[in-house]
C-alpha positions as CSV (number, residue, x, y, z in Angstrom):
1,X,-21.8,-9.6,-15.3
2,X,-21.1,-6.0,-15.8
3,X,-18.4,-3.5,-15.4
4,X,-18.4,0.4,-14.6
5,X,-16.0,2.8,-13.6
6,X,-17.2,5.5,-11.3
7,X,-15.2,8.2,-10.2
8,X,-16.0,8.0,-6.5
9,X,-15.4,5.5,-3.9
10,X,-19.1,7.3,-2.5
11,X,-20.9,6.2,-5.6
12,X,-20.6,3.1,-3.8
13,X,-22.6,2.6,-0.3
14,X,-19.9,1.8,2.3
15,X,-21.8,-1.4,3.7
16,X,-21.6,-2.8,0.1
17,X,-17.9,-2.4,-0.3
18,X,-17.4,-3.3,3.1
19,X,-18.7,-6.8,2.7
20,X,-15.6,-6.8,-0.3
21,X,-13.3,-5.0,1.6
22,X,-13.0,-6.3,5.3
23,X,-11.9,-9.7,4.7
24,X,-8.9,-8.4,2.4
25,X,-7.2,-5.1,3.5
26,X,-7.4,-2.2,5.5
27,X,-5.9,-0.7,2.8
28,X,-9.0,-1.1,0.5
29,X,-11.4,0.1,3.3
30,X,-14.0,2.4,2.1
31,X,-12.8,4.9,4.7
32,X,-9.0,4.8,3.9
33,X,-10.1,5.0,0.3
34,X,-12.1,8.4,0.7
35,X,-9.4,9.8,2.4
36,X,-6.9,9.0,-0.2
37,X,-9.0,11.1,-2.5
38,X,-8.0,13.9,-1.3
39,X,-4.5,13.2,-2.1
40,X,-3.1,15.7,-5.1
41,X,-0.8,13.3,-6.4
42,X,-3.4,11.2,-8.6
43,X,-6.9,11.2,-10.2
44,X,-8.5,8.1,-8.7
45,X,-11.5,6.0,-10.0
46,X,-13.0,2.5,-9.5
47,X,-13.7,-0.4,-11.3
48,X,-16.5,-2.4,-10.6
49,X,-17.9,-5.7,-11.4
50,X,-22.2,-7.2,-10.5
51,X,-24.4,-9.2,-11.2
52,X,-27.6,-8.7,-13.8
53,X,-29.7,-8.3,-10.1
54,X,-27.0,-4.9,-9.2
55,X,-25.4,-7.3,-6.1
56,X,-21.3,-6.1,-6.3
57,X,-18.9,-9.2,-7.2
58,X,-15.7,-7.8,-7.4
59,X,-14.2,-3.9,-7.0
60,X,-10.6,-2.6,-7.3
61,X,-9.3,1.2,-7.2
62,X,-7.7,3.0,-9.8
63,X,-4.9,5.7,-9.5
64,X,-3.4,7.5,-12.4
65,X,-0.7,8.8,-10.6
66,X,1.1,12.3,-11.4
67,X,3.7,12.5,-8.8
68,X,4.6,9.7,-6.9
69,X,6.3,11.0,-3.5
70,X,7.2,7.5,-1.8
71,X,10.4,5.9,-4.1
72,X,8.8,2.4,-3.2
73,X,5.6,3.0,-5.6
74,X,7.5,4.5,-8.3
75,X,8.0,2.1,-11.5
76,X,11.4,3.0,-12.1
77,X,12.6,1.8,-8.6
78,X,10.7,-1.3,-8.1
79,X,10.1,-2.8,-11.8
80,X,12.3,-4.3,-14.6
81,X,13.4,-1.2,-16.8
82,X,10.8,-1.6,-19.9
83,X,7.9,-1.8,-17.3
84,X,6.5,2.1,-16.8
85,X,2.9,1.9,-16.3
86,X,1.4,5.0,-14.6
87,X,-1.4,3.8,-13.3
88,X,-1.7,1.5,-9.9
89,X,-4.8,-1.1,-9.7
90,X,-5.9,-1.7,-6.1
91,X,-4.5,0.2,-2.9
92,X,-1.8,3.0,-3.4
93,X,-0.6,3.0,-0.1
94,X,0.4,0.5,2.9
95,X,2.5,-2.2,1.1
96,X,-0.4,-4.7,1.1
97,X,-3.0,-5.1,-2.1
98,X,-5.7,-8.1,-3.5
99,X,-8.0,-7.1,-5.7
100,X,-11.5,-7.5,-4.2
101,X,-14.1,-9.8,-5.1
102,X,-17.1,-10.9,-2.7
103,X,-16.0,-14.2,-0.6
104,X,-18.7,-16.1,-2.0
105,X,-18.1,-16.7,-5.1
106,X,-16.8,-19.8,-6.8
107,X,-13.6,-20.1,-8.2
108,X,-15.1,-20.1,-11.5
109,X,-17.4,-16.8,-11.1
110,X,-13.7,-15.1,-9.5
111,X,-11.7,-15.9,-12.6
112,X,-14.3,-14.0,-14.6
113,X,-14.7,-11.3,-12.3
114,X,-10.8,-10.8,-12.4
115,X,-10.5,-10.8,-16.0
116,X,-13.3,-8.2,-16.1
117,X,-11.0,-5.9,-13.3
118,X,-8.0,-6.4,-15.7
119,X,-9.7,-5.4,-18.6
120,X,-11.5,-2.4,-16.8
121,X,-8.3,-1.2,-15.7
122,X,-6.6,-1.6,-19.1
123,X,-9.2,0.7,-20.4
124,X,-8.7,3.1,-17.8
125,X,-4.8,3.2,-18.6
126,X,-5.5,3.1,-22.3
127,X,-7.4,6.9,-22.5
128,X,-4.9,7.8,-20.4
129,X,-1.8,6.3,-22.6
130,X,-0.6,4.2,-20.6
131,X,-0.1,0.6,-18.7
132,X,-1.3,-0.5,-15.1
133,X,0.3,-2.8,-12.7
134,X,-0.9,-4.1,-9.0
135,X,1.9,-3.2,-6.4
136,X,2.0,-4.8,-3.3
137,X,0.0,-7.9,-3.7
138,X,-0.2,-11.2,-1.6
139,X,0.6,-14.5,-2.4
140,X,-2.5,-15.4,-2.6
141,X,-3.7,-12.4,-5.0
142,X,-0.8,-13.3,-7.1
143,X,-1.8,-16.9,-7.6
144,X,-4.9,-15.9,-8.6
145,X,-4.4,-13.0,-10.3
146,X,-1.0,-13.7,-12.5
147,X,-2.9,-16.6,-14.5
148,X,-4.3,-13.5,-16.6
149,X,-1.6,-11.6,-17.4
150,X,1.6,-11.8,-19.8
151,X,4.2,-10.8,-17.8
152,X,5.5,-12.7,-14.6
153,X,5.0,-11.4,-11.3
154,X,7.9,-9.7,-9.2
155,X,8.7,-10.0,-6.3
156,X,9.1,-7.1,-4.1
157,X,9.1,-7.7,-0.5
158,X,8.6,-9.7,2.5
159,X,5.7,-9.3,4.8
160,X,5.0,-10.2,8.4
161,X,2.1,-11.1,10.0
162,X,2.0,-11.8,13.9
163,X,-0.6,-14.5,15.0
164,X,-2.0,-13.4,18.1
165,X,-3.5,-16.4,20.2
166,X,-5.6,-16.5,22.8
167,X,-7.1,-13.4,24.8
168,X,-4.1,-11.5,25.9
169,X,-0.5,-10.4,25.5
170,X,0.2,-12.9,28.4
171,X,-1.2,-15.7,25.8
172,X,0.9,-14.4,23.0
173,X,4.2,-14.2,24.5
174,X,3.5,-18.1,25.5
175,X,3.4,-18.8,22.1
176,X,7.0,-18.2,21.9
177,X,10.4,-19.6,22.0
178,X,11.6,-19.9,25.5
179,X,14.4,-17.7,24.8
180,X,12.1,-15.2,23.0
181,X,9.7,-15.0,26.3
182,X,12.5,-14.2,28.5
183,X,13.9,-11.4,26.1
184,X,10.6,-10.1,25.6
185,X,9.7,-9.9,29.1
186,X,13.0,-8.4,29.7
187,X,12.3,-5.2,26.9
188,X,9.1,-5.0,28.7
189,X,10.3,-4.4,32.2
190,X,13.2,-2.6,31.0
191,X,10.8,0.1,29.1
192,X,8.5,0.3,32.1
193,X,10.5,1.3,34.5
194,X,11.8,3.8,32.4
195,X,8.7,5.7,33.6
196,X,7.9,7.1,30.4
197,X,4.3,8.6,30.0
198,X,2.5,6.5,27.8
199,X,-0.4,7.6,26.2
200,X,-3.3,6.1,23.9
201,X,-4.8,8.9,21.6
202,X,-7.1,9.4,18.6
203,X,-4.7,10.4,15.6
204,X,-6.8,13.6,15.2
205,X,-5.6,14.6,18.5
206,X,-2.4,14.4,17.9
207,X,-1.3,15.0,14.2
208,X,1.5,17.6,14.4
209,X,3.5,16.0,17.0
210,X,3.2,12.8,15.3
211,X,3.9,14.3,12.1
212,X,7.2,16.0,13.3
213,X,8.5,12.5,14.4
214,X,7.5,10.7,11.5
215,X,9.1,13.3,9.2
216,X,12.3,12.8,11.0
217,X,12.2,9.3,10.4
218,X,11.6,9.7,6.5
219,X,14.5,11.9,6.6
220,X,16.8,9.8,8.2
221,X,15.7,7.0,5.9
222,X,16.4,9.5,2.5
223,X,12.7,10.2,2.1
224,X,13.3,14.0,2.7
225,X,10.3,14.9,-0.1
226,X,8.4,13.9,3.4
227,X,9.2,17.4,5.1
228,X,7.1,18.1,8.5
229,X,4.7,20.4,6.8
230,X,4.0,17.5,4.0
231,X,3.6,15.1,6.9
232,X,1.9,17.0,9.4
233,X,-1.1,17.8,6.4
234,X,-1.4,13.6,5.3
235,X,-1.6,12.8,8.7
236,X,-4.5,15.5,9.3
237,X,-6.2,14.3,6.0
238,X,-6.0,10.8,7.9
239,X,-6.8,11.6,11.1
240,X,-10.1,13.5,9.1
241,X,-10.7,10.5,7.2
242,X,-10.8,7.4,9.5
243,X,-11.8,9.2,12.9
244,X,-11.4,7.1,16.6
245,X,-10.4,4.5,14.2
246,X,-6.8,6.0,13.5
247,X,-5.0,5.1,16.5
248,X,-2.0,6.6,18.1
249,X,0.4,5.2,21.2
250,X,2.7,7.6,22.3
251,X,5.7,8.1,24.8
252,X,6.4,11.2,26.5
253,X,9.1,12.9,28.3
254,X,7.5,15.5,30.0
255,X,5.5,16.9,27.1
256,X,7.7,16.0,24.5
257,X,7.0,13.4,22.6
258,X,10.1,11.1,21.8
259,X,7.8,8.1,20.3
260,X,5.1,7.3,18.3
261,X,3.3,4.3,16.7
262,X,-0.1,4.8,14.6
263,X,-2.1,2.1,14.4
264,X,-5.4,0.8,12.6
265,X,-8.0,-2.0,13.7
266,X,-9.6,-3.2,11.0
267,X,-11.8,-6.6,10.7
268,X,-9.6,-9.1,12.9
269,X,-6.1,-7.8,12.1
270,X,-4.3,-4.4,14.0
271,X,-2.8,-2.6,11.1
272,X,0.7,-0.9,11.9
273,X,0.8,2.5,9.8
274,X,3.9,3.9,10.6
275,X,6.6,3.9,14.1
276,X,8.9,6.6,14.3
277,X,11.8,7.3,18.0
278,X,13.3,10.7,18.5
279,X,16.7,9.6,18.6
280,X,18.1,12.3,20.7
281,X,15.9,11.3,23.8
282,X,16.4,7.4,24.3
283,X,14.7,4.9,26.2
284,X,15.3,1.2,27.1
285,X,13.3,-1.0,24.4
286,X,11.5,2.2,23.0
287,X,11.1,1.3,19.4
288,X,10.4,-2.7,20.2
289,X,7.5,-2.0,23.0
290,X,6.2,0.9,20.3
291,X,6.4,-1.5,17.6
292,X,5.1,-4.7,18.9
293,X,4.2,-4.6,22.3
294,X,1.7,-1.8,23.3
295,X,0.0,-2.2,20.0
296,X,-0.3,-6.3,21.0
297,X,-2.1,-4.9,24.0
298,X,-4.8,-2.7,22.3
299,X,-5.1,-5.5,19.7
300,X,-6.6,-8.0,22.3
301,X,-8.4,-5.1,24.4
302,X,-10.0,-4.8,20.8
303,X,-10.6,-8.1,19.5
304,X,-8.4,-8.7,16.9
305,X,-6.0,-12.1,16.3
306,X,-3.5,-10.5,14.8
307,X,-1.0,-8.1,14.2
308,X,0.2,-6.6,10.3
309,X,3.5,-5.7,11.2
310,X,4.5,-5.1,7.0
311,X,7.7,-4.9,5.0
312,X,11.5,-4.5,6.2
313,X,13.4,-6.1,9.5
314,X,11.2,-9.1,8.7
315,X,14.3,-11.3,10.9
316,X,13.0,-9.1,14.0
317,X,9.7,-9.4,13.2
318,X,10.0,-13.3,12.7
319,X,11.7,-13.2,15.9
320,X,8.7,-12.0,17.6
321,X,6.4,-14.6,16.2
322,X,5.6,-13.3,12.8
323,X,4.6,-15.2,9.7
324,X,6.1,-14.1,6.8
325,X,5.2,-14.3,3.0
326,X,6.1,-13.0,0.0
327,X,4.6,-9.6,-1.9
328,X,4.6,-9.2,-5.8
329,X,3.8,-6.7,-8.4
330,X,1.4,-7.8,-11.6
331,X,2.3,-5.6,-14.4
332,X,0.2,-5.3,-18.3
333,X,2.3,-4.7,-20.8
């Protein structure tokens, strides 16, 4: 096998890391990935592992980062006090990271090809003086990943994932409690006859009104680094970035928007980015149907089986059918 670091994710053909990439995270997408090199904050590069024939085995991204603007990435907020490593192996963003290796191979081949990622990305920390860790990882990254590393994983998080069954939201809420069909039926009706307009838009269309809810949100939530200008241009560096496939559902009052959920559909999962509500125009159920609901319905007009619904209110999301497992950080020493 052998290893290289190259300094763009477009030193590598987008079919190749696709074939890596789409079973594991939209996060680690070649599309999300080239857009997240545009971000200031860190100096990316990515490791890379193949075969003597030049077929890629295994691929993670690298991020020395400089300025860290979300608290939940930062070291010192998420990691035991003698852990500072400055640079993050796999995907910066979304709360959801593997490292990536090609579905093929044997567990034998993987091991090597995971010890070759760790020690690629111990080089890359070392010229920079410093340590690595992967944020964010499943359970199943962790099991495989911990094995070669000497200090135990954390845990970080919980995170939900929302089977959906069959070939329609009709099929889904089925799949439910009998009390949680009634209640979700109920939000339904309740939102819809609100007579809200609601409309399904390309991000790109649509940035700076999402960007002024979002950055409301962070601020109420004490992220208030993430003003509306700082918003408005990394949801224009998205929308540039992934195209039709950055996906927005919106409610309007009039022409004001008063909610917003951006969405992704990525192999056979829809990938919620971020939901914000403008709390001084309320609607019945606004949040839950902007949250779950409407996106359910564009998941099964688009194929997919289920919904990422991430970190935080995981008793909600468990209420509404959600699977949930554990995330951990894997950090060198």
């Amino acid at each position: 096998m052998i290893t290289s670091i190259v300094e763009s994710i477009h030193a590598v053909p987008a079919a190749e890391w696709e074939h890596l990439a789409r079973p594991a995270s939209f996060y680690l997408s070649h599309r999300w990935l080239s857009g997240e090199e545009e971000d200031p904050t860190a100096t990316c590069a990515y490791a890379l592992v193949r075969d003597h024939e030049g077929s890629l085995l295994a691929a993670a991204p690298l991020y020395l980062v400089r300025d860290e603007p979300n608290d939940y990435y930062q070291p010192g907020t998420v990691l035991p006090e003698h852990l500072r490593p400055r640079v993050i192996a796999g995907a910066r963003r979304g709360y959801h990271n593997t490292p990536l290796t090609a579905p093929d191979l044997g567990a034998g081949q993987r091991d090597a090809c995971l010890i070759l990622l760790r020690n690629a990305a111990r080089h890359f920390s070392h010229r920079h003086h410093t340590t690595h860790w992967w944020p964010y990882l499943t359970t199943p990254a962790t099991t495989q990943l911990a094995p070669f590393y000497p200090e135990q994983p954390v845990c970080l998080e919980d995170d939900a994932l929302i089977p959906l069954p069959g070939t329609g939201i009709d099929d889904y809420i089925a799949s439910l409690p009998s009390q949680r069909r009634v209640g979700i039926r109920r939000e339904r009706r309740a939102f819809a006859a609100a007579g809200l307009d609601v409309r399904h838009q390309v991000l790109a269309d649509c940035f700076h009104d999402t960007g002024v809810l979002l950055a409301g949100h962070q601020e109420k939530h004490g992220h208030d680094r993430d003003g509306i200008d700082a918003m408005t241009a990394l949801l224009k560096r998205q929308a540039s970035a992934m195209g039709s496939a950055a996906r927005v559902v919106a409610a309007y009052a009039g022409q004001r928007m008063i909610g917003v959920c951006l969405y992704y559909h990525y192999g056979a999962t829809t990938w919620i980015r971020a939901v914000a509500v403008d709390r001084q125009h309320p609607a019945p159920h606004l949040y839950f149907n902007l949250m779950y609901y409407l996106p359910i319905e564009d998941a099964y007009a688009h194929g997919a089986t289920a919904l990422h619904a991430g970190m935080t209110a995981i008793e909600a999301k468990r209420r509404r059918g959600a699977t949930v497992s554990s995330l951990y950080a894997v950090v060198d020493r």
